[in-house]
PDB file with one MODEL, atoms N, CA, C and O in Angstrom:
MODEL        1
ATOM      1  N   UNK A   1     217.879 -36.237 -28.984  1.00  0.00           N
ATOM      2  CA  UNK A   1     216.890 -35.189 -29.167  1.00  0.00           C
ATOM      3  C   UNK A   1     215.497 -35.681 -28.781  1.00  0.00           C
ATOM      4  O   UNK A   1     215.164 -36.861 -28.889  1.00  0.00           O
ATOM      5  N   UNK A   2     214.476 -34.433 -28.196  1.00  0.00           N
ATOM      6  CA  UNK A   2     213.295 -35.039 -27.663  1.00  0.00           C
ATOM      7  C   UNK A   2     211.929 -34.335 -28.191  1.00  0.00           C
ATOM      8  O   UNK A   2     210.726 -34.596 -28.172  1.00  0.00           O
ATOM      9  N   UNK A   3     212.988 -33.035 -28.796  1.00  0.00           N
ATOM     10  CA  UNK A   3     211.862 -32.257 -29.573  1.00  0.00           C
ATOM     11  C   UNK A   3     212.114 -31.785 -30.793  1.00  0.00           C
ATOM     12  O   UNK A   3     213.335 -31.625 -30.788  1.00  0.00           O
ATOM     13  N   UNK A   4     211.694 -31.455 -31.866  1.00  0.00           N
ATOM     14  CA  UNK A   4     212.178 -30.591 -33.204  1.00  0.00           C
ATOM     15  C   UNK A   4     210.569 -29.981 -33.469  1.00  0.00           C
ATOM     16  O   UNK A   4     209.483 -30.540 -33.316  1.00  0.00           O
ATOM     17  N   UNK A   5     210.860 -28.807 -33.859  1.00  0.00           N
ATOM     18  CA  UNK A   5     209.973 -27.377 -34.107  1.00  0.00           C
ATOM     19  C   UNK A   5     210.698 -26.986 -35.347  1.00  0.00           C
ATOM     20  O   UNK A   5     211.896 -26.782 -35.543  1.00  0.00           O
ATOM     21  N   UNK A   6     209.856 -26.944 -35.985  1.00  0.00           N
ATOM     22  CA  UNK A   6     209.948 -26.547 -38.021  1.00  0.00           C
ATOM     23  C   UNK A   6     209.150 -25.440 -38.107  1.00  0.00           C
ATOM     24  O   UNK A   6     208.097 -25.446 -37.470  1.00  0.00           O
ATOM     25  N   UNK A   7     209.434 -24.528 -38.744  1.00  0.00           N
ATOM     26  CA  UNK A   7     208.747 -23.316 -39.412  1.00  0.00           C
ATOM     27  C   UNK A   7     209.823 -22.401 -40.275  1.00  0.00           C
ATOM     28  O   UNK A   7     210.353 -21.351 -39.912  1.00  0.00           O
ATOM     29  N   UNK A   8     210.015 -23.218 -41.715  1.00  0.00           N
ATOM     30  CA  UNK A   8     210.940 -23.102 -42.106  1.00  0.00           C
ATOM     31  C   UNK A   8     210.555 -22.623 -43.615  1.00  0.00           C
ATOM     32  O   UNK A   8     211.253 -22.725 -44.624  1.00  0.00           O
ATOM     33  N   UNK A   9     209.402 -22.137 -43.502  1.00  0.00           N
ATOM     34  CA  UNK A   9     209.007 -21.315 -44.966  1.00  0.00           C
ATOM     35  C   UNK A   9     209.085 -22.305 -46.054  1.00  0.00           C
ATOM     36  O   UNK A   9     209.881 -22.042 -46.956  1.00  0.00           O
ATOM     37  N   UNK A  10     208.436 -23.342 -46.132  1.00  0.00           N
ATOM     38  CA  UNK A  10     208.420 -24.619 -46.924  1.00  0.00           C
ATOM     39  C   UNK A  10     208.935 -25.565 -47.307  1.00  0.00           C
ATOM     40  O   UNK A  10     208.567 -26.328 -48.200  1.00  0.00           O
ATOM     41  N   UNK A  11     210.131 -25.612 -46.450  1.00  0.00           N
ATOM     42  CA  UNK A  11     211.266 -26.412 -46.957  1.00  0.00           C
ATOM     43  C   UNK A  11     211.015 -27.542 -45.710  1.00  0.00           C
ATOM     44  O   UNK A  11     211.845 -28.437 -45.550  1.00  0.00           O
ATOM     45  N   UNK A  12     210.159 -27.469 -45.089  1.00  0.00           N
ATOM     46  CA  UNK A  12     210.135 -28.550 -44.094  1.00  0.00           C
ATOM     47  C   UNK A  12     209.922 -29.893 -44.328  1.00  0.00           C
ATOM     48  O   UNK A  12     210.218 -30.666 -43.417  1.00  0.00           O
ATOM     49  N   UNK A  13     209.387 -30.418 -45.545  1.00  0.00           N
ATOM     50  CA  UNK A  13     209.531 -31.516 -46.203  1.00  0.00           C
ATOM     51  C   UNK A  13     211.395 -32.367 -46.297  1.00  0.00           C
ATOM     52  O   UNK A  13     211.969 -33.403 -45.961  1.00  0.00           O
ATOM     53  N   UNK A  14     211.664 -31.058 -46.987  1.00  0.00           N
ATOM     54  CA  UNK A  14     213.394 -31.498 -47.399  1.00  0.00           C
ATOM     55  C   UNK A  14     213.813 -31.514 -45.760  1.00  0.00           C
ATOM     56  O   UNK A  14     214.102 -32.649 -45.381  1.00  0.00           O
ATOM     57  N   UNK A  15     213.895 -30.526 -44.772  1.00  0.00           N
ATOM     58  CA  UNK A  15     214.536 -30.955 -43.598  1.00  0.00           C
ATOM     59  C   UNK A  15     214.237 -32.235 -42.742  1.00  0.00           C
ATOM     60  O   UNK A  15     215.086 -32.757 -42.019  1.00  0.00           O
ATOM     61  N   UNK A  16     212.768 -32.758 -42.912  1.00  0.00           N
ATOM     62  CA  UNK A  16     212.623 -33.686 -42.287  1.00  0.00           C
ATOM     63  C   UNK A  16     213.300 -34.865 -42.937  1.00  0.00           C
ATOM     64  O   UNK A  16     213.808 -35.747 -42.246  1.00  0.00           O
ATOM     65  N   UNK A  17     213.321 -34.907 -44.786  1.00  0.00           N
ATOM     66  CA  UNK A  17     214.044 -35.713 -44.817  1.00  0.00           C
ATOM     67  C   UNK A  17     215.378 -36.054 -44.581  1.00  0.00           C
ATOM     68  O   UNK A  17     215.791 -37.172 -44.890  1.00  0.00           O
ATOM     69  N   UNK A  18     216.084 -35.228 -44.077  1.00  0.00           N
ATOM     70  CA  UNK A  18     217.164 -34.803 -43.564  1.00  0.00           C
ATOM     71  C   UNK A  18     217.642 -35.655 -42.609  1.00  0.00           C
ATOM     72  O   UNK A  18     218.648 -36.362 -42.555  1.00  0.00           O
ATOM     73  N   UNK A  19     216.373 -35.377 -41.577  1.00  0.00           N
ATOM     74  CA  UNK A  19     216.305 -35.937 -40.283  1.00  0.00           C
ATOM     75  C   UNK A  19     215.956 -37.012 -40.457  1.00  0.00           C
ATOM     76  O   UNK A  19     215.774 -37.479 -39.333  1.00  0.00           O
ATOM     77  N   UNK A  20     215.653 -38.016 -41.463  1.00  0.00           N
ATOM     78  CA  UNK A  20     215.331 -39.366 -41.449  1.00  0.00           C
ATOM     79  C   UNK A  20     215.960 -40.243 -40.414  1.00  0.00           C
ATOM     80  O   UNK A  20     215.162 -40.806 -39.664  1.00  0.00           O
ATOM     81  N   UNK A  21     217.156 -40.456 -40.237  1.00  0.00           N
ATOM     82  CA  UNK A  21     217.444 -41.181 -39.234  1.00  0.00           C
ATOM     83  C   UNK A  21     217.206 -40.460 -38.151  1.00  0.00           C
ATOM     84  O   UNK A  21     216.213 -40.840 -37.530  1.00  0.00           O
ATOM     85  N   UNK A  22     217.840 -39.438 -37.650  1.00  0.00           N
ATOM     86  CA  UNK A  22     217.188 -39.310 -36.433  1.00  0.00           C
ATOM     87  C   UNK A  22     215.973 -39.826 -36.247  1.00  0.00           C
ATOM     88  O   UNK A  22     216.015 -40.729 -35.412  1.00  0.00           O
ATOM     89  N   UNK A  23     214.707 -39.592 -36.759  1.00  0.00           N
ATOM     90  CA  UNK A  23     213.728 -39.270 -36.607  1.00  0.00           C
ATOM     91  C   UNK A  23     213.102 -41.066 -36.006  1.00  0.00           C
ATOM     92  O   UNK A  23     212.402 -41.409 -35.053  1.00  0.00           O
ATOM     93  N   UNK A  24     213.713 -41.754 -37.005  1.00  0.00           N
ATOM     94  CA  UNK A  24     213.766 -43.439 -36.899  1.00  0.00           C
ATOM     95  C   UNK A  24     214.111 -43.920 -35.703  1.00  0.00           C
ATOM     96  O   UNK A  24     213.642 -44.849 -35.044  1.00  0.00           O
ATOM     97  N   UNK A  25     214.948 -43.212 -35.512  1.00  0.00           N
ATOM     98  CA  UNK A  25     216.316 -43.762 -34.323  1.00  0.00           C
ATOM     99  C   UNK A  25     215.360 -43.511 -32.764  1.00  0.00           C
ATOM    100  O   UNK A  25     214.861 -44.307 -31.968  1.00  0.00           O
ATOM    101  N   UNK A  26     215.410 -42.173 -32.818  1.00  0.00           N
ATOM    102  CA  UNK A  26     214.983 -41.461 -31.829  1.00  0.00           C
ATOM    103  C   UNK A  26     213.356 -41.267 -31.299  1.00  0.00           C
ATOM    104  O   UNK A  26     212.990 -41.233 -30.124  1.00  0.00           O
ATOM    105  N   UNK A  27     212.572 -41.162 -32.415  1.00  0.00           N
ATOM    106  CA  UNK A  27     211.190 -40.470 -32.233  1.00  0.00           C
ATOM    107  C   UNK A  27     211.221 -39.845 -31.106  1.00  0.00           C
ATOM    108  O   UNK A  27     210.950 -40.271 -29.983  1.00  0.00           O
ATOM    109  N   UNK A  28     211.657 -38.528 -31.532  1.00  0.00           N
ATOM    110  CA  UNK A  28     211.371 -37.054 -30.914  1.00  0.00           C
ATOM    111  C   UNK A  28     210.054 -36.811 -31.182  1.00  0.00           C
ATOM    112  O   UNK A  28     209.317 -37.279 -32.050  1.00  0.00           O
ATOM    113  N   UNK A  29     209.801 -35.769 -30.049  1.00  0.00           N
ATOM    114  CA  UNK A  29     208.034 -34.880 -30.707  1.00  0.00           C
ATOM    115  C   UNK A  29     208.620 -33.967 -31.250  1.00  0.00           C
ATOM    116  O   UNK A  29     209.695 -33.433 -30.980  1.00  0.00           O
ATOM    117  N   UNK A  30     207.447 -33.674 -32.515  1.00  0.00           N
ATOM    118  CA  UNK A  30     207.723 -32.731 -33.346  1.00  0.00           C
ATOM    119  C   UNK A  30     206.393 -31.743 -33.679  1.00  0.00           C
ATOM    120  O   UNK A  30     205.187 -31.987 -33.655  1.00  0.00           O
ATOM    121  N   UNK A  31     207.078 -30.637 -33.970  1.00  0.00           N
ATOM    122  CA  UNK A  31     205.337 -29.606 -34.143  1.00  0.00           C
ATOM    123  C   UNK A  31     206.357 -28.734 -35.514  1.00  0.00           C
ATOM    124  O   UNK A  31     207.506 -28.298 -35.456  1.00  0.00           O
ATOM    125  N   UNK A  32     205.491 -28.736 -36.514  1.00  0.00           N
ATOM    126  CA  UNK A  32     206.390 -28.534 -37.877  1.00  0.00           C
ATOM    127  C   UNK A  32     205.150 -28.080 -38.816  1.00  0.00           C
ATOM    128  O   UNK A  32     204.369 -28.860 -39.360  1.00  0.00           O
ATOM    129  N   UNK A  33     205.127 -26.898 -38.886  1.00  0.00           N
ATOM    130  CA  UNK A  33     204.357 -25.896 -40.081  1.00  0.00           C
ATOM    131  C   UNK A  33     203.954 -26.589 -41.112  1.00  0.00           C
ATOM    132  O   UNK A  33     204.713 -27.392 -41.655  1.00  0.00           O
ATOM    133  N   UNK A  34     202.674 -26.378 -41.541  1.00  0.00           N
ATOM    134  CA  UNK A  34     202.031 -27.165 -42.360  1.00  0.00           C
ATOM    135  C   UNK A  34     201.256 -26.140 -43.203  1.00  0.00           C
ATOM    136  O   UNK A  34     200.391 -26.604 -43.947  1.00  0.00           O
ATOM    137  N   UNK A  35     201.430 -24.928 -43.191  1.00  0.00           N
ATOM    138  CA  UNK A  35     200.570 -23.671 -43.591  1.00  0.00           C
ATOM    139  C   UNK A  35     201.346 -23.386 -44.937  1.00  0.00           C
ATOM    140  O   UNK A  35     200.492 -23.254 -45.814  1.00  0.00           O
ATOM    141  N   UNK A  36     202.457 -23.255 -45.394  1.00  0.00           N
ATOM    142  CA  UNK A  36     203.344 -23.093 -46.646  1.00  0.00           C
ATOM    143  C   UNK A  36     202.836 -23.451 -47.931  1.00  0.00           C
ATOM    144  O   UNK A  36     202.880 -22.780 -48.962  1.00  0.00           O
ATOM    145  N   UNK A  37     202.189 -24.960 -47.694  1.00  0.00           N
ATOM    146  CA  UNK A  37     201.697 -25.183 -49.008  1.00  0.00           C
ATOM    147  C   UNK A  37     200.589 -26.162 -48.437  1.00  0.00           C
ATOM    148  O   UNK A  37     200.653 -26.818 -47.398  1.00  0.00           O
ATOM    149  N   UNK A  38     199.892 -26.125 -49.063  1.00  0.00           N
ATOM    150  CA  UNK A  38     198.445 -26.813 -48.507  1.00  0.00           C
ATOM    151  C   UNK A  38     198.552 -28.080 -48.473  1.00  0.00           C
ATOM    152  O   UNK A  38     198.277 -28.829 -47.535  1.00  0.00           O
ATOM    153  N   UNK A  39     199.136 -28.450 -49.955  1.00  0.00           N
ATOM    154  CA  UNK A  39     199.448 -30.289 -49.517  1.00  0.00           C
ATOM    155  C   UNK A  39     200.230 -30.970 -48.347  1.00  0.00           C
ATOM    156  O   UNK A  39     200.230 -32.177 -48.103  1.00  0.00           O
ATOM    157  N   UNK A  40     200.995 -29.842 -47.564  1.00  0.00           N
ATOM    158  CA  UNK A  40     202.078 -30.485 -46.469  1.00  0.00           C
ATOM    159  C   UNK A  40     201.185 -30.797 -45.361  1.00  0.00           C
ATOM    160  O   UNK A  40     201.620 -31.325 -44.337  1.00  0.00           O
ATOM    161  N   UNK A  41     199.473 -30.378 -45.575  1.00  0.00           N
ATOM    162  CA  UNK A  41     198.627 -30.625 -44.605  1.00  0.00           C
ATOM    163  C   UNK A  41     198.678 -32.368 -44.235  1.00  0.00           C
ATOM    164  O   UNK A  41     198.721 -32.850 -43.103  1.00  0.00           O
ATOM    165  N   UNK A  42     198.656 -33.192 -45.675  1.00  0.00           N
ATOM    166  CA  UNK A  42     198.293 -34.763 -45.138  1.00  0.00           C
ATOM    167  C   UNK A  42     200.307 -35.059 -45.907  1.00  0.00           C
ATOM    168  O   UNK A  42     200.985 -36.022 -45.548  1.00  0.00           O
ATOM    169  N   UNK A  43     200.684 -34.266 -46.657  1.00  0.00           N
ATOM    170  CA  UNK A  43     201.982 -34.763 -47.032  1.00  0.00           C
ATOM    171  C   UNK A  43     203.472 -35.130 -45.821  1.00  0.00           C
ATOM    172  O   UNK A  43     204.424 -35.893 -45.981  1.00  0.00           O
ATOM    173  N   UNK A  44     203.148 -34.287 -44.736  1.00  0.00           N
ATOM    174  CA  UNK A  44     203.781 -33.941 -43.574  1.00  0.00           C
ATOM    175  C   UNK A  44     203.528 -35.247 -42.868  1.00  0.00           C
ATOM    176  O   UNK A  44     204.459 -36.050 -42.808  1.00  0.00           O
ATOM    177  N   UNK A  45     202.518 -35.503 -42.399  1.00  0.00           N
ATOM    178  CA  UNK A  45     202.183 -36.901 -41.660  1.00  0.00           C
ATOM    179  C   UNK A  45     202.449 -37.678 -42.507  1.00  0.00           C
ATOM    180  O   UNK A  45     203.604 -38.076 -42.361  1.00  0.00           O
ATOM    181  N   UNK A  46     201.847 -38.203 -43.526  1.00  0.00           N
ATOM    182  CA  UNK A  46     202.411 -39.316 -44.345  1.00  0.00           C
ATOM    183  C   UNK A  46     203.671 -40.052 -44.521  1.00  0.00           C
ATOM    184  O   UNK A  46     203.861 -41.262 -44.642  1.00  0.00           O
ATOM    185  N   UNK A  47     204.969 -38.488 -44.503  1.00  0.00           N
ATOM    186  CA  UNK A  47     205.957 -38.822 -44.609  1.00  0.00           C
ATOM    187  C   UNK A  47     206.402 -39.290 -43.287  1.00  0.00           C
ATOM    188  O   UNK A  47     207.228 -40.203 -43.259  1.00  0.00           O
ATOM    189  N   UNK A  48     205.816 -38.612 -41.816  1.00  0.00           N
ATOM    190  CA  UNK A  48     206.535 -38.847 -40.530  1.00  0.00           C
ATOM    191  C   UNK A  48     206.009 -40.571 -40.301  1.00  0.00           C
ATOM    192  O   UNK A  48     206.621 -41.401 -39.628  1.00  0.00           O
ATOM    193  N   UNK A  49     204.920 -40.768 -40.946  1.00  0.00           N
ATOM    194  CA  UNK A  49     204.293 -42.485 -40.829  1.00  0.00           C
ATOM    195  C   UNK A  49     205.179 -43.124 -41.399  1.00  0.00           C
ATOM    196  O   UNK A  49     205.299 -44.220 -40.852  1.00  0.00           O
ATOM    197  N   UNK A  50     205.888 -42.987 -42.258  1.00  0.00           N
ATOM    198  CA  UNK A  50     206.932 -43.628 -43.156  1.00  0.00           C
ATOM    199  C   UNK A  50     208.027 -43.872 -42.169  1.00  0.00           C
ATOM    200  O   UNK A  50     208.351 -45.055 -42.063  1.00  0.00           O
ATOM    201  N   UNK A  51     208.786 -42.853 -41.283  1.00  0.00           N
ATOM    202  CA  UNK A  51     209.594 -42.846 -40.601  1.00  0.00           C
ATOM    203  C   UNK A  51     209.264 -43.470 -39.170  1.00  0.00           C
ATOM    204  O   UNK A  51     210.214 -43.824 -38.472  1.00  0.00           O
ATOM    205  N   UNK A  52     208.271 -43.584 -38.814  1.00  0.00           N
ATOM    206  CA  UNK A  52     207.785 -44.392 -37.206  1.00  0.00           C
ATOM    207  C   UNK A  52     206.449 -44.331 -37.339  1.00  0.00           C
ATOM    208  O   UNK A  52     205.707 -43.350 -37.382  1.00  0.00           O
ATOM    209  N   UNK A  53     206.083 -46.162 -37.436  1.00  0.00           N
ATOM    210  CA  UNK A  53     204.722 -45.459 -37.269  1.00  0.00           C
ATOM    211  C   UNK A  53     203.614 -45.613 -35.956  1.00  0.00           C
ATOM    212  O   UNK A  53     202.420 -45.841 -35.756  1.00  0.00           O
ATOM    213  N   UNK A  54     204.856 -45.330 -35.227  1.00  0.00           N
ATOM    214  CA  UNK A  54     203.559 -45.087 -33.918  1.00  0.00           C
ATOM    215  C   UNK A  54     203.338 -43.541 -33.528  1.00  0.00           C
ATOM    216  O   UNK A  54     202.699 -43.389 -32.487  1.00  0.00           O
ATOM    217  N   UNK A  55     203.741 -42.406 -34.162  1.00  0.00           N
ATOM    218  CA  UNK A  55     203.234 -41.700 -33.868  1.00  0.00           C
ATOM    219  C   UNK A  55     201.771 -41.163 -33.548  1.00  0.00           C
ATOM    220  O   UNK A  55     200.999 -41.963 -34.077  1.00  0.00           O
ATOM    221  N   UNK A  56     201.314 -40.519 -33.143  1.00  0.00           N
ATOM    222  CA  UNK A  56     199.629 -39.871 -32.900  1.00  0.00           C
ATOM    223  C   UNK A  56     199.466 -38.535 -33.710  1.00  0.00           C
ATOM    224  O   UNK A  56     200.397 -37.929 -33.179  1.00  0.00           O
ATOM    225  N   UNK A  57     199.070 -37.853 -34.403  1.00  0.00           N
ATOM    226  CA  UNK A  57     199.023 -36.334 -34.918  1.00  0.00           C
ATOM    227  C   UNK A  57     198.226 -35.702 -34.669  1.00  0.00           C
ATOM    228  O   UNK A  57     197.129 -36.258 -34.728  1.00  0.00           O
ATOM    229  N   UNK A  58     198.220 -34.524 -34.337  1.00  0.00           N
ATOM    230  CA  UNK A  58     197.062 -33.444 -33.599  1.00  0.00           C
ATOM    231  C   UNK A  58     197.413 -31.977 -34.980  1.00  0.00           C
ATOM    232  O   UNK A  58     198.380 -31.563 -35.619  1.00  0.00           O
ATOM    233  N   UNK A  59     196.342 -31.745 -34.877  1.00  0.00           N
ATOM    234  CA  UNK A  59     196.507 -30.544 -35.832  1.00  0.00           C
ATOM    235  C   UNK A  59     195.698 -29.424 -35.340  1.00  0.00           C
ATOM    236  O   UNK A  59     194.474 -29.432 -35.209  1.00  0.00           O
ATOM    237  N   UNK A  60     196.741 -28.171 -35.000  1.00  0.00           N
ATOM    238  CA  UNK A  60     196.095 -27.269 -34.593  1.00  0.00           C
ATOM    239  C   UNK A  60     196.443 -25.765 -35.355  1.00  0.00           C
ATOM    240  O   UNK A  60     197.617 -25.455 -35.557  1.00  0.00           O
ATOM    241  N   UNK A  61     195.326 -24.876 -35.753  1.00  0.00           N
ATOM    242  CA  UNK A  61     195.280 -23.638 -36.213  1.00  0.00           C
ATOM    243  C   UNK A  61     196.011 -22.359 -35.401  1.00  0.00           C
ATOM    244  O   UNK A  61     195.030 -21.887 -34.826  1.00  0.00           O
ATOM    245  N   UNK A  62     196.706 -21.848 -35.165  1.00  0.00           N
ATOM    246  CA  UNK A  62     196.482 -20.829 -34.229  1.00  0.00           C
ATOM    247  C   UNK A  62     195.775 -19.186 -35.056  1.00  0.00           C
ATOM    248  O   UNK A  62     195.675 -18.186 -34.346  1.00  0.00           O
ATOM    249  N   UNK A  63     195.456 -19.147 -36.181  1.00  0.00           N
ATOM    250  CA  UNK A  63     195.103 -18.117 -36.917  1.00  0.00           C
ATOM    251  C   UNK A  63     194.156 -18.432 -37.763  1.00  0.00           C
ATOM    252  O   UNK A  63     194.279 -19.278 -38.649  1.00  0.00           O
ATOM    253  N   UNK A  64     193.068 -17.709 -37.517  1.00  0.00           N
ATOM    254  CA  UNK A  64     191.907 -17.867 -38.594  1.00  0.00           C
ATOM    255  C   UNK A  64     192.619 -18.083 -40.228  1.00  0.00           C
ATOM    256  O   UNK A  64     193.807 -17.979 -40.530  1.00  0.00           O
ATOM    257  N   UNK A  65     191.458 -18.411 -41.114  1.00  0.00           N
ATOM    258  CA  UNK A  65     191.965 -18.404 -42.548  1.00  0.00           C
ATOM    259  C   UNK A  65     193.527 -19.562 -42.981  1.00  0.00           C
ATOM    260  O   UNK A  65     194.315 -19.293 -43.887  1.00  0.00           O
ATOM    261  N   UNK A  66     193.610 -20.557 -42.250  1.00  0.00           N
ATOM    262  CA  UNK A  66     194.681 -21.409 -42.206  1.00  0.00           C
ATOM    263  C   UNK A  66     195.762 -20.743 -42.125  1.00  0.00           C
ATOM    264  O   UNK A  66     196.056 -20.770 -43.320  1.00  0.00           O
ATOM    265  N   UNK A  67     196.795 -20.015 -41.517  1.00  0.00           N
ATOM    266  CA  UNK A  67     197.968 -19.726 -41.267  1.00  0.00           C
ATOM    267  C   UNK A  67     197.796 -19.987 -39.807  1.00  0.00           C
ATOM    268  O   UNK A  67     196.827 -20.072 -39.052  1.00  0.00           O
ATOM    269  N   UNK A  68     199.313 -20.098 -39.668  1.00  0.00           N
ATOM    270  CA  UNK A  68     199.891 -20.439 -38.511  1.00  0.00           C
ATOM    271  C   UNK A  68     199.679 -22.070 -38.058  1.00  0.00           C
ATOM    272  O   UNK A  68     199.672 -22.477 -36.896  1.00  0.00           O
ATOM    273  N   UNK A  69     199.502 -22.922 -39.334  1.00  0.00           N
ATOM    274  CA  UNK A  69     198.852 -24.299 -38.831  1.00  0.00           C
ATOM    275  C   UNK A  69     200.044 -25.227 -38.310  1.00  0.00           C
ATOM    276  O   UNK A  69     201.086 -25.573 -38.867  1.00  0.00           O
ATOM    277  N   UNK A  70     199.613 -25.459 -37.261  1.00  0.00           N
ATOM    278  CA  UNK A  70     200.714 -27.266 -37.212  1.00  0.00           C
ATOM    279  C   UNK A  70     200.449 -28.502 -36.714  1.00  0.00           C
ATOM    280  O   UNK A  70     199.669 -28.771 -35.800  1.00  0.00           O
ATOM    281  N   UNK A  71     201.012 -29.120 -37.241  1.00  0.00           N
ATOM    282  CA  UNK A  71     200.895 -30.611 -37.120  1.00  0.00           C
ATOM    283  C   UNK A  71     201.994 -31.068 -36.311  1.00  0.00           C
ATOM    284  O   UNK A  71     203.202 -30.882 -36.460  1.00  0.00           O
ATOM    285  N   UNK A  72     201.261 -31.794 -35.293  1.00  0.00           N
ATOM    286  CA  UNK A  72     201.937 -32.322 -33.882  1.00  0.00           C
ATOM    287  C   UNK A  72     202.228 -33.701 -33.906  1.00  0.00           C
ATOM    288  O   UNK A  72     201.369 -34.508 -34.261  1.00  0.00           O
ATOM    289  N   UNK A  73     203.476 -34.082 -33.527  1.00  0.00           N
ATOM    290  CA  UNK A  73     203.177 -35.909 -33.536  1.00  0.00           C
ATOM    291  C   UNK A  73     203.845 -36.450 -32.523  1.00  0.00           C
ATOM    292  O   UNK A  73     205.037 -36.148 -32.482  1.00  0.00           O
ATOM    293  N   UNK A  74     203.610 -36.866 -32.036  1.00  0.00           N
ATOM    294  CA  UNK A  74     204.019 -37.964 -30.385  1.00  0.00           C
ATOM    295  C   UNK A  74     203.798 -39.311 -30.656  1.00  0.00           C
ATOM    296  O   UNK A  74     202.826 -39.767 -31.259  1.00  0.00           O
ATOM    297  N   UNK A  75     204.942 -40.071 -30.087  1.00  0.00           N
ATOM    298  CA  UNK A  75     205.811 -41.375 -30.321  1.00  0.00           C
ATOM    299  C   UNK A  75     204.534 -42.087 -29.337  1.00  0.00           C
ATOM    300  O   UNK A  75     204.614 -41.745 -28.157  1.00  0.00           O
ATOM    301  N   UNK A  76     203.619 -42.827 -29.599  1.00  0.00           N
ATOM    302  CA  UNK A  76     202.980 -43.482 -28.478  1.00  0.00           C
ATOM    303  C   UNK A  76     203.687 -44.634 -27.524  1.00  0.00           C
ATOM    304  O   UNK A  76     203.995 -45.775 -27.871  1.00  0.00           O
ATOM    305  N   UNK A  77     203.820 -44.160 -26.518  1.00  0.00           N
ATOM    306  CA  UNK A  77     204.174 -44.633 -25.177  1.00  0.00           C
ATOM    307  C   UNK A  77     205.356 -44.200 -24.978  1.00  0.00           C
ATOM    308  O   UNK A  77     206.288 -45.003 -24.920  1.00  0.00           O
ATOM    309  N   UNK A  78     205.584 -42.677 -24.814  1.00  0.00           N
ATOM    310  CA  UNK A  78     206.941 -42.067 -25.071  1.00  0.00           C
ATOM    311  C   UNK A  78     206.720 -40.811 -24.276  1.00  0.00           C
ATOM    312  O   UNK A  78     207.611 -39.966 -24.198  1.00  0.00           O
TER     313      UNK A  78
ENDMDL
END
């Protein structure tokens, strides 16, 4: 796998842990909803740092008033 896309109405915490190995194994890019609950804003990265930590994270809004937010992460030199 080279990509995973989350927008899973808050449960994206539990799926990523899911994906723990993959995520180890592989470092796919991932863009995974962060708008559900406000803490998944720094809780989301934290946990993907746990799992590889060369990722990079970009965080982008697409909707005023914080919805639609996500957090991007790319494997550096990948």
């Amino acid at each position: 796998p080279t990509f995973i896309k989350m927008d899973i109405e808050g449960m994206e915490i539990e799926a990523l842990r899911g994906a723990q190995k993959l995520i180890r194994e592989h470092h796919p890019q991932l863009a995974i909803c962060v708008y559900h609950d406000m803490s998944h804003i720094w809780r989301i990265p934290l946990l993907l740092r746990e799992f590889y930590g060369g990722y990079r994270f970009y965080l982008r809004n697409y909707q005023y008033m914080g919805l639609e937010t996500v957090v991007y992460a790319f494997a550096d030199g990948e």
